[in-house]
PDB file of N, CA, C and O in Angstrom:
ATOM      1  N   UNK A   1     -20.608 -18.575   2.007  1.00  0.00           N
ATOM      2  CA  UNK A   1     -19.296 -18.408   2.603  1.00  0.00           C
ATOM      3  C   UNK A   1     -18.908 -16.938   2.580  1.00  0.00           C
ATOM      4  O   UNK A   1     -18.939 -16.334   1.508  1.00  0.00           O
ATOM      5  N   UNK A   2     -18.592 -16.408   3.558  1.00  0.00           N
ATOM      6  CA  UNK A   2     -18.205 -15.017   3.865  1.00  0.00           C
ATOM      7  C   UNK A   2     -16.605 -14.852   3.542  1.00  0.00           C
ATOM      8  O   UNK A   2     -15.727 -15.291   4.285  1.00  0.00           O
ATOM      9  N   UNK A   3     -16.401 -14.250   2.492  1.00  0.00           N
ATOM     10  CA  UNK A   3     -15.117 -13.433   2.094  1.00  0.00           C
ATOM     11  C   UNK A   3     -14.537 -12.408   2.771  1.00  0.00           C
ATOM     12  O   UNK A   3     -15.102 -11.317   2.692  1.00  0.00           O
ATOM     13  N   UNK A   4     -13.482 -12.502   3.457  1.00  0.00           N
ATOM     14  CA  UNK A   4     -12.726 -11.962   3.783  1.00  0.00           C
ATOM     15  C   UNK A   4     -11.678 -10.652   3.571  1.00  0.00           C
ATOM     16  O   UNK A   4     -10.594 -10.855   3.024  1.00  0.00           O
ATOM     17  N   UNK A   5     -12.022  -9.407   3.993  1.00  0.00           N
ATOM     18  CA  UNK A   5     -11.364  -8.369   3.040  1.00  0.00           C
ATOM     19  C   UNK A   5     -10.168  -8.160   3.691  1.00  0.00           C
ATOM     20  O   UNK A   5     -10.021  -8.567   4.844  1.00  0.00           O
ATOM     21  N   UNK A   6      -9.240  -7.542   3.064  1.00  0.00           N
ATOM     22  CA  UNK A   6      -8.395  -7.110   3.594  1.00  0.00           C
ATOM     23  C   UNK A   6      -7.824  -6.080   3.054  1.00  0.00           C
ATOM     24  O   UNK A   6      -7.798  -5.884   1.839  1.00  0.00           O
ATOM     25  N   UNK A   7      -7.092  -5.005   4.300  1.00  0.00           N
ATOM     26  CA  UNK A   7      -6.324  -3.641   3.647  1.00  0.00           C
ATOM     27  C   UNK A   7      -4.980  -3.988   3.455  1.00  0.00           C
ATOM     28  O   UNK A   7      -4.300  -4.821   4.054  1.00  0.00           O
ATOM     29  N   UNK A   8      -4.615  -3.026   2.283  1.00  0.00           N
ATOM     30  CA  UNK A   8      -3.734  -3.131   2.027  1.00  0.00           C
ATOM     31  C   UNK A   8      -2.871  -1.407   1.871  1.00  0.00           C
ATOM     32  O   UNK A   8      -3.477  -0.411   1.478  1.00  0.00           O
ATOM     33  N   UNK A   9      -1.761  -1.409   2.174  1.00  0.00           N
ATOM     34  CA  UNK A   9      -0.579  -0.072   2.334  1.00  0.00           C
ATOM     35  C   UNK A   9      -0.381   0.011   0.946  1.00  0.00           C
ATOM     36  O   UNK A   9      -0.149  -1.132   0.555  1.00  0.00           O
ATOM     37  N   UNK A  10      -0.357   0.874  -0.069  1.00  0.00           N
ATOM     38  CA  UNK A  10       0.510   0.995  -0.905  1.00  0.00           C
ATOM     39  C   UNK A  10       1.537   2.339  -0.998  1.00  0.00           C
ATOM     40  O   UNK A  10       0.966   3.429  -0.960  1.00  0.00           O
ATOM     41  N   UNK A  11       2.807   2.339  -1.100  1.00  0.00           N
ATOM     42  CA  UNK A  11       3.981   3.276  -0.596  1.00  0.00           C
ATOM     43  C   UNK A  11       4.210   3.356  -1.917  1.00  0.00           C
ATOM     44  O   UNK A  11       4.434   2.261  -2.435  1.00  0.00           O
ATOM     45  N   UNK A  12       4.234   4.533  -2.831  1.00  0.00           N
ATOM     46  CA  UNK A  12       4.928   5.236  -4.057  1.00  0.00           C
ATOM     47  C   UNK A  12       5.462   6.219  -3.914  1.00  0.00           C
ATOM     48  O   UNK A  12       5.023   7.363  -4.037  1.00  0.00           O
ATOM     49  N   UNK A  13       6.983   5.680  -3.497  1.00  0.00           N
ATOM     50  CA  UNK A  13       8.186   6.585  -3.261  1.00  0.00           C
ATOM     51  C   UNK A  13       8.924   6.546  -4.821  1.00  0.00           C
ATOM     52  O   UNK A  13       8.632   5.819  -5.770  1.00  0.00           O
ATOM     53  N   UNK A  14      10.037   7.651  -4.720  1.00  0.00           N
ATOM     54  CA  UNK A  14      10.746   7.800  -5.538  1.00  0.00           C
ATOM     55  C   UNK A  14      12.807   7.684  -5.231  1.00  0.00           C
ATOM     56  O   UNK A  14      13.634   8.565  -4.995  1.00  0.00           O
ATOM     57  N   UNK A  15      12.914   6.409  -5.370  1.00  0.00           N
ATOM     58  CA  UNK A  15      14.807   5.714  -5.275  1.00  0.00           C
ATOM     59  C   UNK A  15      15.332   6.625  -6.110  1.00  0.00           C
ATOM     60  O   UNK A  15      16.492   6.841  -5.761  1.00  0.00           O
ATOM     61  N   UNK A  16      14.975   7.371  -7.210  1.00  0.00           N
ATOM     62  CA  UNK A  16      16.238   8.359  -7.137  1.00  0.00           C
ATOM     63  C   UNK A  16      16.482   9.428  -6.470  1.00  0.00           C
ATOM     64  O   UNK A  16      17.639   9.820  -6.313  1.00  0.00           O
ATOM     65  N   UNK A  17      15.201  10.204  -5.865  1.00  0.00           N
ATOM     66  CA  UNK A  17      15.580  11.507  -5.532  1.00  0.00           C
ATOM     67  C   UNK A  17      14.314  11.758  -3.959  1.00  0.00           C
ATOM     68  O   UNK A  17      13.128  12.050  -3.811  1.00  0.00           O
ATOM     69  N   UNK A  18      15.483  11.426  -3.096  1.00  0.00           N
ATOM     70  CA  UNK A  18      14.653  10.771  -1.819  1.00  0.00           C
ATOM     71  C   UNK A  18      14.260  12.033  -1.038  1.00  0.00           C
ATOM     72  O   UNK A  18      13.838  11.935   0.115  1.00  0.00           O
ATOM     73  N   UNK A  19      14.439  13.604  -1.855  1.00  0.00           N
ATOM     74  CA  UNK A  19      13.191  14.475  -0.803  1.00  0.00           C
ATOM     75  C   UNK A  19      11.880  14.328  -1.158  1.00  0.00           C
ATOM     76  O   UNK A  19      10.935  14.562  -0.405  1.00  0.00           O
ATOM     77  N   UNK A  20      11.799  13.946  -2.288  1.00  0.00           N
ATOM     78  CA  UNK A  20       9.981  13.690  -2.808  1.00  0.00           C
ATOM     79  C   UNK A  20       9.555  13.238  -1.666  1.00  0.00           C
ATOM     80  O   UNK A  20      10.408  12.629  -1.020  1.00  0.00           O
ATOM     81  N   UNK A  21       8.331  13.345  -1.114  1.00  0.00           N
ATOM     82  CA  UNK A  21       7.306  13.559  -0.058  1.00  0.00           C
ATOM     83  C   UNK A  21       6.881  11.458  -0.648  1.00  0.00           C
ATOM     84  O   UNK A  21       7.300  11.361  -1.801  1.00  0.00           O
ATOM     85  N   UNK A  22       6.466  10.517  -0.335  1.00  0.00           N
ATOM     86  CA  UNK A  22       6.185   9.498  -0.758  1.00  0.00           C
ATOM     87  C   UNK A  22       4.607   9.595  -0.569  1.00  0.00           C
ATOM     88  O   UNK A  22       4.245  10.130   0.479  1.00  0.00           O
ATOM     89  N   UNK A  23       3.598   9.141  -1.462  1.00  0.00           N
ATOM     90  CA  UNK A  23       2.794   9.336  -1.970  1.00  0.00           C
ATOM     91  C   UNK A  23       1.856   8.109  -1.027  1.00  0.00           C
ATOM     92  O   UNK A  23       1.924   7.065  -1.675  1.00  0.00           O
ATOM     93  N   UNK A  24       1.196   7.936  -0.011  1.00  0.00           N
ATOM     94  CA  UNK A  24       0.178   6.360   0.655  1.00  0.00           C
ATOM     95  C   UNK A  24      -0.988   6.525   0.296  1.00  0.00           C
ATOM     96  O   UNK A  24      -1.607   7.581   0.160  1.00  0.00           O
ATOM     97  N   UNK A  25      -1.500   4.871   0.041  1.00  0.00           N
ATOM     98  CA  UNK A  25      -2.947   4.389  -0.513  1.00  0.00           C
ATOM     99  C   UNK A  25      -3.046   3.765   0.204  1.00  0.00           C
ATOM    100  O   UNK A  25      -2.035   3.221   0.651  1.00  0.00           O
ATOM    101  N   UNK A  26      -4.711   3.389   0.899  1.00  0.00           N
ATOM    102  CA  UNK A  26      -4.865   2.401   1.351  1.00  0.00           C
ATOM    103  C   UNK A  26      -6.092   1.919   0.340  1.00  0.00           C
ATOM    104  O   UNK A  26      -6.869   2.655  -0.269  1.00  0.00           O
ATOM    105  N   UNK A  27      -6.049   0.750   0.338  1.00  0.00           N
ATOM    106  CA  UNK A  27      -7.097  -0.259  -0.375  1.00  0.00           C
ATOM    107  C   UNK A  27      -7.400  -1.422   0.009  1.00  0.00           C
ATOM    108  O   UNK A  27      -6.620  -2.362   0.168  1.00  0.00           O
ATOM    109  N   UNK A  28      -8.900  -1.404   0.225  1.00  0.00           N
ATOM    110  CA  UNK A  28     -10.162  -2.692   0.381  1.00  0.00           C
ATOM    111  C   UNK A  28      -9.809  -3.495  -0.791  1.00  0.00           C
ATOM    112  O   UNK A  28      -9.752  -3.163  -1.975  1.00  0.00           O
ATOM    113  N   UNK A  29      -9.555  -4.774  -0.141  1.00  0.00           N
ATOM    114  CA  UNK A  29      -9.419  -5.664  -1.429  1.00  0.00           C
ATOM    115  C   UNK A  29     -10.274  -7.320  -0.681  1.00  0.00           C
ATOM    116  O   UNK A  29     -10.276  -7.590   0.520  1.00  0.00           O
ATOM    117  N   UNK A  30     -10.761  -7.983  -1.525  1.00  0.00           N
ATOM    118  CA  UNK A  30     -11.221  -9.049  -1.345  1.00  0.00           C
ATOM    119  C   UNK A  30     -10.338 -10.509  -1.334  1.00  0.00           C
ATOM    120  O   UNK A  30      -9.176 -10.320  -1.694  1.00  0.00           O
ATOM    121  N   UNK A  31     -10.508 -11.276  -1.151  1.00  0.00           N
ATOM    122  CA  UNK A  31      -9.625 -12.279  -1.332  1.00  0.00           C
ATOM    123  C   UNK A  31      -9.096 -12.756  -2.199  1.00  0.00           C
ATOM    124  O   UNK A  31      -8.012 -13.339  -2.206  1.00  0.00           O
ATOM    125  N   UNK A  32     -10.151 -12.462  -3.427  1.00  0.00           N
ATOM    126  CA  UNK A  32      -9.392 -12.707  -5.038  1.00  0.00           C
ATOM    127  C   UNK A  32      -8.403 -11.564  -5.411  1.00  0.00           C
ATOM    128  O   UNK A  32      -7.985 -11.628  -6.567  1.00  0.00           O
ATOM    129  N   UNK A  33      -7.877 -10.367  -4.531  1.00  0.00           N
ATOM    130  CA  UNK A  33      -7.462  -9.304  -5.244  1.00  0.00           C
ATOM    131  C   UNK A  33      -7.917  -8.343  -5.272  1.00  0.00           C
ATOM    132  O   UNK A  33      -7.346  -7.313  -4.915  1.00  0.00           O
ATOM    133  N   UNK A  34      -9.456  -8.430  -5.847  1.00  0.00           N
ATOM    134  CA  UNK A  34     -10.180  -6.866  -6.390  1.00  0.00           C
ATOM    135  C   UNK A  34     -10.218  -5.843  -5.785  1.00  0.00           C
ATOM    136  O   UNK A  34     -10.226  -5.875  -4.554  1.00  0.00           O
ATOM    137  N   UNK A  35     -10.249  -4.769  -6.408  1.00  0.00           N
ATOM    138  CA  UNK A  35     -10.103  -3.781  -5.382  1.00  0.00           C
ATOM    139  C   UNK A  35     -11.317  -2.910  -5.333  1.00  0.00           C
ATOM    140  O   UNK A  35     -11.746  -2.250  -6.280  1.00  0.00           O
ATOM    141  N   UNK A  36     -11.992  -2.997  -3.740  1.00  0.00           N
ATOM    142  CA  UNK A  36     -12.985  -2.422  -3.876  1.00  0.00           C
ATOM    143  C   UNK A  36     -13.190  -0.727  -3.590  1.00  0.00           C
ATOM    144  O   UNK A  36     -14.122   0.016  -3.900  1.00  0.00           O
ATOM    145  N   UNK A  37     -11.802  -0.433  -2.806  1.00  0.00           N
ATOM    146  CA  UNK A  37     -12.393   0.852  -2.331  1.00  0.00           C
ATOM    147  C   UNK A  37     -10.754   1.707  -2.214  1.00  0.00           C
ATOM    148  O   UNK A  37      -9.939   1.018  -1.600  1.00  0.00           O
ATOM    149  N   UNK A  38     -10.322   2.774  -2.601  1.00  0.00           N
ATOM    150  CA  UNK A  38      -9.212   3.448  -2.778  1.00  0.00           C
ATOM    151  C   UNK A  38      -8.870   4.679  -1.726  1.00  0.00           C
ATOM    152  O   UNK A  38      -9.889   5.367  -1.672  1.00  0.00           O
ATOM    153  N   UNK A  39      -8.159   5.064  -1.131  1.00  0.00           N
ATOM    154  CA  UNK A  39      -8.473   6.004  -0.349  1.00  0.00           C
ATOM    155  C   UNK A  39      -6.620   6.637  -0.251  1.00  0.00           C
ATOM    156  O   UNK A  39      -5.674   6.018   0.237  1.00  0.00           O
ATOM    157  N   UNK A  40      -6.602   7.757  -0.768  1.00  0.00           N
ATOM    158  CA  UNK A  40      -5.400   8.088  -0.345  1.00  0.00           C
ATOM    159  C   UNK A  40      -4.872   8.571   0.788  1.00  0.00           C
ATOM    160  O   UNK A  40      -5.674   9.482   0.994  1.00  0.00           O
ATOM    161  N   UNK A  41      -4.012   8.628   1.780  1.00  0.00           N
ATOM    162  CA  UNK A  41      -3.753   8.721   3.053  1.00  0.00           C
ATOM    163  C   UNK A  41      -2.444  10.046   3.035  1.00  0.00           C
ATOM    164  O   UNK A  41      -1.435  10.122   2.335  1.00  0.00           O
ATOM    165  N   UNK A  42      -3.057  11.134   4.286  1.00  0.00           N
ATOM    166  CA  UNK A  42      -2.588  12.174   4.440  1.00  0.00           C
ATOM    167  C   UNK A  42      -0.582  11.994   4.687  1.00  0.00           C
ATOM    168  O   UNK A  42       0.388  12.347   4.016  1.00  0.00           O
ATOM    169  N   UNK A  43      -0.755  11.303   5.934  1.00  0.00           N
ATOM    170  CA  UNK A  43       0.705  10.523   5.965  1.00  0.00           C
ATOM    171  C   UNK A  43       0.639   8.973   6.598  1.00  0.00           C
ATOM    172  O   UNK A  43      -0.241   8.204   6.212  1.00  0.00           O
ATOM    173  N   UNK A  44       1.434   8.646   7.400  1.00  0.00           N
ATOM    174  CA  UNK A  44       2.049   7.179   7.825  1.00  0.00           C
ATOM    175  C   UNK A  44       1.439   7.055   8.917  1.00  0.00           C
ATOM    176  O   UNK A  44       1.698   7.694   9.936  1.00  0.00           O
ATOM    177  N   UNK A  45       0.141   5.800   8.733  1.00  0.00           N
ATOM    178  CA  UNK A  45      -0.663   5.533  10.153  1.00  0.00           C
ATOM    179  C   UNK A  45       0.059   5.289  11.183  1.00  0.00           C
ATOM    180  O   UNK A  45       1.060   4.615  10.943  1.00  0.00           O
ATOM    181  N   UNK A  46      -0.190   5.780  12.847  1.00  0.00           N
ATOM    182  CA  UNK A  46       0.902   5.828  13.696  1.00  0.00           C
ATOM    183  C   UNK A  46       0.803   4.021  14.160  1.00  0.00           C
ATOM    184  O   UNK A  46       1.826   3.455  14.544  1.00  0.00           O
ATOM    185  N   UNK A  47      -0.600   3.231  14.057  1.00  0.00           N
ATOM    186  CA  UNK A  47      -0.962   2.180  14.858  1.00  0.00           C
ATOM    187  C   UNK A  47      -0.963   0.895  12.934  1.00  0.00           C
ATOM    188  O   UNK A  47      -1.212   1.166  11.759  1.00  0.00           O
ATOM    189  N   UNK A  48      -0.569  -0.314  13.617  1.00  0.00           N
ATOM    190  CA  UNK A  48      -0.259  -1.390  12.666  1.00  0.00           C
ATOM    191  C   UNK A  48      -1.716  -2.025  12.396  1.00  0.00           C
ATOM    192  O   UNK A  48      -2.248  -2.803  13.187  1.00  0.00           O
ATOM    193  N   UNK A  49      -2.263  -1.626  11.257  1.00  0.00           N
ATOM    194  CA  UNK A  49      -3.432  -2.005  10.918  1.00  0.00           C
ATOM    195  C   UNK A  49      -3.872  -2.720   9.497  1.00  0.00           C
ATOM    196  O   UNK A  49      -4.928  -3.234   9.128  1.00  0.00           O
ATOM    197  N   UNK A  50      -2.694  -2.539   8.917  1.00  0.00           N
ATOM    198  CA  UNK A  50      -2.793  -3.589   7.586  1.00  0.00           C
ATOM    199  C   UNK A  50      -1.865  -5.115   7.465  1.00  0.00           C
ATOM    200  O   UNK A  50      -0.871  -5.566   8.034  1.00  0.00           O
ATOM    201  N   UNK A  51      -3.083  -5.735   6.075  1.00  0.00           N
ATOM    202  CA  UNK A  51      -2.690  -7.221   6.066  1.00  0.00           C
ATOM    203  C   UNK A  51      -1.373  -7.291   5.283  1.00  0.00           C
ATOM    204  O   UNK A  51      -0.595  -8.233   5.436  1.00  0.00           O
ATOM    205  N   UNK A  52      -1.109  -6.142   4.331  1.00  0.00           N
ATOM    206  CA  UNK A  52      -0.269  -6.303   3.450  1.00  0.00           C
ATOM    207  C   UNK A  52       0.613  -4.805   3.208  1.00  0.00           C
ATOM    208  O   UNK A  52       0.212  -3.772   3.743  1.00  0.00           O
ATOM    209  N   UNK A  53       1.599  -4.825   2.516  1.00  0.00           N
ATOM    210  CA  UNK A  53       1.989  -3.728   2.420  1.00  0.00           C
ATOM    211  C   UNK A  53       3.158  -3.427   1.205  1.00  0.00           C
ATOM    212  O   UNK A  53       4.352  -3.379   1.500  1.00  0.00           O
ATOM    213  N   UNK A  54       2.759  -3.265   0.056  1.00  0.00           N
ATOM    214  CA  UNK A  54       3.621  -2.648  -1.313  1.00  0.00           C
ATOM    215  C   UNK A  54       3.865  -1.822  -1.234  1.00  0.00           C
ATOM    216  O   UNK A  54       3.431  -0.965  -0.463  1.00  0.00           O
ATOM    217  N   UNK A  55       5.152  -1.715  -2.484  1.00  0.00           N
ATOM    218  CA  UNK A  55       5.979  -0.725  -2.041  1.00  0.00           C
ATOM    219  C   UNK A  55       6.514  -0.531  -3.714  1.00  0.00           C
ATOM    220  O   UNK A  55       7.132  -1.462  -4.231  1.00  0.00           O
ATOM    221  N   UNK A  56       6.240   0.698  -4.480  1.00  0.00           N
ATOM    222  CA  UNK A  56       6.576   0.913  -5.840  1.00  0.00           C
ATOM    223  C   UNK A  56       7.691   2.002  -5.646  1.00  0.00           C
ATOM    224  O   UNK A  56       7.423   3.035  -5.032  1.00  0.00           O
ATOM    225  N   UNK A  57       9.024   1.761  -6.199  1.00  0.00           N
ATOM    226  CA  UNK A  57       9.633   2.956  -6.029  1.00  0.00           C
ATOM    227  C   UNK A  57      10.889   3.337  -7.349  1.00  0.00           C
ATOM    228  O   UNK A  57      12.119   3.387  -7.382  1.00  0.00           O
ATOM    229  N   UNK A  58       9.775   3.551  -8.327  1.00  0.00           N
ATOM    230  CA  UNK A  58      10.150   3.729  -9.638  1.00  0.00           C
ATOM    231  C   UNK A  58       9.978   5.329  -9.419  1.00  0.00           C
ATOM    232  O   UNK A  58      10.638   5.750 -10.369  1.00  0.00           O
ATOM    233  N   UNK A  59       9.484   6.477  -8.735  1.00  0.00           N
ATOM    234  CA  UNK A  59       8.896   7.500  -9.027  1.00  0.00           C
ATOM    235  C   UNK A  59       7.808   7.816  -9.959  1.00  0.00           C
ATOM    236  O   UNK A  59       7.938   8.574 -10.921  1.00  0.00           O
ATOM    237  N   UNK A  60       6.594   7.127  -9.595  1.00  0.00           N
ATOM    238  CA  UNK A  60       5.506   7.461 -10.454  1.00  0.00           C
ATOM    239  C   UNK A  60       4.760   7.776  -9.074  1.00  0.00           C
ATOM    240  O   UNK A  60       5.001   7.573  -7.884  1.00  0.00           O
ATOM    241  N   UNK A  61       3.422   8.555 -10.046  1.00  0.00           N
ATOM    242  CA  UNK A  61       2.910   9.304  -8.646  1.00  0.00           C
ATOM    243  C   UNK A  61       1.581   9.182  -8.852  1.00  0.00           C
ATOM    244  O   UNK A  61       0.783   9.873  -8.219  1.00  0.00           O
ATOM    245  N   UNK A  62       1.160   8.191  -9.861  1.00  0.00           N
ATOM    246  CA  UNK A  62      -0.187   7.736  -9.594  1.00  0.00           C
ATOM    247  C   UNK A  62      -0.183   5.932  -9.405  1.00  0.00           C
ATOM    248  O   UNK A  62       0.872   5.301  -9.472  1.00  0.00           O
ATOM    249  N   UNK A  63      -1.129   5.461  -9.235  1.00  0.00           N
ATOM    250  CA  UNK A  63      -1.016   3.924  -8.779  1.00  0.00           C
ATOM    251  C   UNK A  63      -1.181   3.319  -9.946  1.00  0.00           C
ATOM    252  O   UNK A  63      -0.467   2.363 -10.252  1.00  0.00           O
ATOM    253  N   UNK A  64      -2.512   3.971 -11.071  1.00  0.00           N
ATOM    254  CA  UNK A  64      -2.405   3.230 -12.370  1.00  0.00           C
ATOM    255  C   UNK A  64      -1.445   2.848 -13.321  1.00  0.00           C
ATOM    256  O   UNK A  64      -1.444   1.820 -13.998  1.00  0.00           O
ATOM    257  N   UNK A  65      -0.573   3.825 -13.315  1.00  0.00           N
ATOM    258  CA  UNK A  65       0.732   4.270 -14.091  1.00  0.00           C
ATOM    259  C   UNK A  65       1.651   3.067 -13.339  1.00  0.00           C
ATOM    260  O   UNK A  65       2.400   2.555 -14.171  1.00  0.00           O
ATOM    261  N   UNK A  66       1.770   2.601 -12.279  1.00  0.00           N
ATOM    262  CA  UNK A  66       2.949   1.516 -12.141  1.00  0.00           C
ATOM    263  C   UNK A  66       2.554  -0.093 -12.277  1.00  0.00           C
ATOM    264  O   UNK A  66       1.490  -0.660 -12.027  1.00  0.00           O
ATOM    265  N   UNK A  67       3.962  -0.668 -12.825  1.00  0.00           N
ATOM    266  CA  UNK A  67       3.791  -1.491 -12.952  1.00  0.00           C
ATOM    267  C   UNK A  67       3.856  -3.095 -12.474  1.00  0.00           C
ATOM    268  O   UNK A  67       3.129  -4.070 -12.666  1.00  0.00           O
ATOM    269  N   UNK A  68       5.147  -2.849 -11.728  1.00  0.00           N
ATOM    270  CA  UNK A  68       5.370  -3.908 -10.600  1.00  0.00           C
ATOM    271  C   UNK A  68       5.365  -3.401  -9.222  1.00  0.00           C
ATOM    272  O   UNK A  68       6.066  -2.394  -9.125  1.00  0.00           O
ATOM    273  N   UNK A  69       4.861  -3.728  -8.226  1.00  0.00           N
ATOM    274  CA  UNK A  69       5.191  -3.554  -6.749  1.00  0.00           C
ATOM    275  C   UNK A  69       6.225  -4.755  -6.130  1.00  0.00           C
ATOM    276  O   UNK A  69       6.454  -5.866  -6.608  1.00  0.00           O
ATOM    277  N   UNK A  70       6.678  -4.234  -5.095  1.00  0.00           N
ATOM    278  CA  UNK A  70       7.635  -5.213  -4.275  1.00  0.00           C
ATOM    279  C   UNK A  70       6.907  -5.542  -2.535  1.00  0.00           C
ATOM    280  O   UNK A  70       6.976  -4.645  -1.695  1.00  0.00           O
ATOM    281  N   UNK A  71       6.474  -6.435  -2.310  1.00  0.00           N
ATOM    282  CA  UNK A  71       5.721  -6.535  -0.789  1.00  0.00           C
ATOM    283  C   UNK A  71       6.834  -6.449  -0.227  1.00  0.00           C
ATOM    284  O   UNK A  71       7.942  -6.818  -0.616  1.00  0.00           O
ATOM    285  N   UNK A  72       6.391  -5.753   1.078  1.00  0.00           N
ATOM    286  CA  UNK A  72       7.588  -5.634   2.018  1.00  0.00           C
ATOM    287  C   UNK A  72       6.790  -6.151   3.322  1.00  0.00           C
ATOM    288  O   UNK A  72       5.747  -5.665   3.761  1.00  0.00           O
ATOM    289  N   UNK A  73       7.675  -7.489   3.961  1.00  0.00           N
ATOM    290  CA  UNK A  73       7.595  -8.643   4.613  1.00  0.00           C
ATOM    291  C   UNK A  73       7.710  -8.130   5.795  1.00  0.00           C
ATOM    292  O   UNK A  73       8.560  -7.240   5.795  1.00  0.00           O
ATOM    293  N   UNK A  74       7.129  -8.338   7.006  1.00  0.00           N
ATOM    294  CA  UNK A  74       7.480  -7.711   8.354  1.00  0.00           C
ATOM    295  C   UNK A  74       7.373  -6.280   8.335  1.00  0.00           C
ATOM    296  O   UNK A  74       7.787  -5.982   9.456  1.00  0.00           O
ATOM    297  N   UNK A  75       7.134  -5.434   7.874  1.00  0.00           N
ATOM    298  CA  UNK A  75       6.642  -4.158   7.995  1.00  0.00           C
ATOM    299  C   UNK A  75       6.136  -3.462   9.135  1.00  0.00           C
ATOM    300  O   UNK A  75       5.045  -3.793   9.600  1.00  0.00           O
ATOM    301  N   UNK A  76       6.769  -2.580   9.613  1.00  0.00           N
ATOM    302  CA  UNK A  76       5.879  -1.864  10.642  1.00  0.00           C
ATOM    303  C   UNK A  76       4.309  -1.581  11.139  1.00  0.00           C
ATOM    304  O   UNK A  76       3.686  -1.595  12.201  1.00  0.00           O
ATOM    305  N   UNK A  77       4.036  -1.305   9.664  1.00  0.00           N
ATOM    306  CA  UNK A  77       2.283  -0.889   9.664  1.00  0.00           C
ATOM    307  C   UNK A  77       1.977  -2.518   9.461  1.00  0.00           C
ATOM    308  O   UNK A  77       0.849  -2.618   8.977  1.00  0.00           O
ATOM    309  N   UNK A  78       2.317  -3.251   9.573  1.00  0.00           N
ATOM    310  CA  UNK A  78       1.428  -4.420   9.387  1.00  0.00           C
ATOM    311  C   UNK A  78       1.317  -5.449  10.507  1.00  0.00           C
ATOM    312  O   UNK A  78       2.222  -5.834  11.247  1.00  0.00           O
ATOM    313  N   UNK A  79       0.215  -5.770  10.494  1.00  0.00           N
ATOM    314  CA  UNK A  79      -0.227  -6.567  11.627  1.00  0.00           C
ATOM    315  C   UNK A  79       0.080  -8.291  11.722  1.00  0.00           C
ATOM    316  O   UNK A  79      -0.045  -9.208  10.910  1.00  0.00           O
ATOM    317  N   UNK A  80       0.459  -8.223  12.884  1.00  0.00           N
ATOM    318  CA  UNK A  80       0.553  -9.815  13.196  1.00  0.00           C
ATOM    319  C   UNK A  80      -0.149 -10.309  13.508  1.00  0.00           C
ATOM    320  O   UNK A  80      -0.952  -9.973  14.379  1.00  0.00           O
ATOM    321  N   UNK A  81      -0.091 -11.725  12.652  1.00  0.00           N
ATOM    322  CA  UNK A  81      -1.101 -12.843  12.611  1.00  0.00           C
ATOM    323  C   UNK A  81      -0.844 -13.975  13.778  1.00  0.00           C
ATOM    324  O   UNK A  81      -1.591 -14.949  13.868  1.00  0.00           O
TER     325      UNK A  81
END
């Protein structure tokens, strides 16, 4: 059976102090989750190409360091099914 990957957006902005530049990941993930492949992104893809899309906005500025994300539902960058 062939597993299914999917990308995913991750957005690490900072809610208190909204000139910070917001920080994008994209990540290969498999259907269980795992994450296979990390890639940080220059800015905001212009075309809707992901399955999913989190959104951390505690102001941390690496991905390991946070702890909850919030999915954000209907999203621009994300593609319809």
């Amino acid at each position: 059976m062939k597993q299914k990957n999917r990308k995913i957006l991750v957005i690490l902005s900072n809610r208190w102090d909204r000139n910070q530049k917001p920080r994008l990941l994209e990540l290969d993930c498999d259907a269980e989750g795992n994450i296979h492949k990390r890639r940080p992104l220059r800015s905001l893809p212009r075309e809707a190409r992901f399955h999913e899309v989190w959104e951390n906005d505690e102001g941390r500025t690496e991905f390991d360091a946070c702890f909850r994300f919030s999915r954000k539902y209907g999203h621009k960058l994300q593609k319809r099914s």
